[in-house]
Structure formats: C-alpha cells, structure tokens
N, C-alpha and C positions, 0 to 999 in steps of 0.2 A: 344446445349449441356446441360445437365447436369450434377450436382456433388453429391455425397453421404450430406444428411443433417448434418447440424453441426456446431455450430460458438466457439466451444472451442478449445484452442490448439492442433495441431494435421493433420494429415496427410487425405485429403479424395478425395474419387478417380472421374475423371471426365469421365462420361459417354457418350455415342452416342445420347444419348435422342432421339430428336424423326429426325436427321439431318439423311437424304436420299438423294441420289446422283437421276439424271432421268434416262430414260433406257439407254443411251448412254453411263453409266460409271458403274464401279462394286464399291462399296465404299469401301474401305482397311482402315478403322479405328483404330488408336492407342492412347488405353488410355493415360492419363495420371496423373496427382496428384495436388490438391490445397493441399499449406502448409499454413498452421495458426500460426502464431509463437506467439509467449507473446507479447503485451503491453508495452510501458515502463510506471512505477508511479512512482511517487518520493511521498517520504512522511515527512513531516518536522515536528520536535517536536516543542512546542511552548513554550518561555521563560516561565520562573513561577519565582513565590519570593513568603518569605513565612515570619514570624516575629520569629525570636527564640524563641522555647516553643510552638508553635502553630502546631495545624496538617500539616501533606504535603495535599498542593493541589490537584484535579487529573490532572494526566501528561496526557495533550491532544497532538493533532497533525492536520497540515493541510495535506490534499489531491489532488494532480495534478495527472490527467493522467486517468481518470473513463473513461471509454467506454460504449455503448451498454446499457445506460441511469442504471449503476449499482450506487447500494448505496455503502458508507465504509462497513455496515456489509453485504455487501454477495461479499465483496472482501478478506477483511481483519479480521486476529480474532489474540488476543493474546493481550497484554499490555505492553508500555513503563516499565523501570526502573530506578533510579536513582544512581548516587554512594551514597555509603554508609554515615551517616555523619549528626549532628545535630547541630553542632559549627555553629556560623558566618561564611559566605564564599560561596563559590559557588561551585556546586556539577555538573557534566556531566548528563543529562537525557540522557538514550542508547535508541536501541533496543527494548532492554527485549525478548517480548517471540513475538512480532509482528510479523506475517506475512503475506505475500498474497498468493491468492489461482494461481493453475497452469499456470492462463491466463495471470500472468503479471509478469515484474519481473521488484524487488521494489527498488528505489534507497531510503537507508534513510541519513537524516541531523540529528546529534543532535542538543541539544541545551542545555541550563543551566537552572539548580534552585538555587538561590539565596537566603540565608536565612540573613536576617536584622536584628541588633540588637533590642532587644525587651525595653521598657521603664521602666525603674527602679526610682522610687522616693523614696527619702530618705528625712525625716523629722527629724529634731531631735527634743527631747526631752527637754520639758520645765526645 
C-alpha cells in the first residue's frame, strides 16, 4: 500500500500501490485515510528578576515536545509578555503573542519576573 505524501496535519488517502491479488482472486480494494493530528508542546516561561530602575530582561522559554528534528523557529513565532508594572514585586510573564504553527498544539506555563530593590546609598554631609 501506499499513501498520498505528506507529514503535516491532515487527512491523506491510502492507496493500492502496487498490492495485486494472483489469478485466483479478483482484488475489491477499499481506500482508505491516514490522519495526522498535532503534536502535543508544552512551552514554559523562564523565571527572570530584574533590579528596580534597570531594563526588563528578554522573557525566554523552554521547549518540550519538537518532533521531526524541528527547531523553536520553524515551530513557533510570536513573544512572551509580562504584566504591566515597574515597583518592587513580582509581575505574571503570559503568553503574549506566542504561538505554534498547525502541527502542534501548545500547552503553556507561565512564570514570574521579579523586580528587586535597587541600592540606594545615602552619605551625609560633613
């Protein structure tokens, strides 16, 4: 048997190829269909901390679940975001605009950035 080529999600149909019955039998062959479905990924954001006053970090992530020896960019496009927020404290890293392409479907984790008090020295005056 063969099937229609194709290793992306989706429906492709299996063929007779080259399978023949001998004279003894007439062959009644009935197609029928391989399904491709997604993938699962999971994608986890990675803690960050930052010092008050100081740039944001870039919001990274780890990657589980690559198939078919794919890299992150020819699965996924798009960037984390963080809650809003510049005080001391700890901020949700989201989403954002991340996402994967139609072969998988992506589970994500958030995680936190953390901004630390910054150092403040005060001298006083002779």
């Amino acid at each position: 048997l063969t099937r229609i080529a194709g290793e992306d999600v989706g429906t492709y149909l299996i063929n007779k190829g080259t399978l023949v019955a001998n004279g003894n039998y007439t062959l009644d062959f009935k197609t029928n269909n391989l399904e491709i479905t997604p993938a699962s990924l999971t994608v986890t954001a990675d803690t960050q901390s930052k010092t008050y006053g100081s740039v944001d970090p870039t919001l990274t992530y780890k990657v589980l679940g690559l198939v078919n020896a794919e890299k992150e960019s020819d699965v996924l496009v798009g960037s984390l975001t963080r809650i809003a927020g510049e005080d001391v404290g700890t901020y949700l890293i989201n989403k954002g605009t991340l996402v994967a392409n139609g072969n998988y479907t992506m589970t994500f984790t958030r995680s936190n950035l953390t901004i630390t008090p910054a150092n403040l020295t005060v001298t006083a005056d002779a």
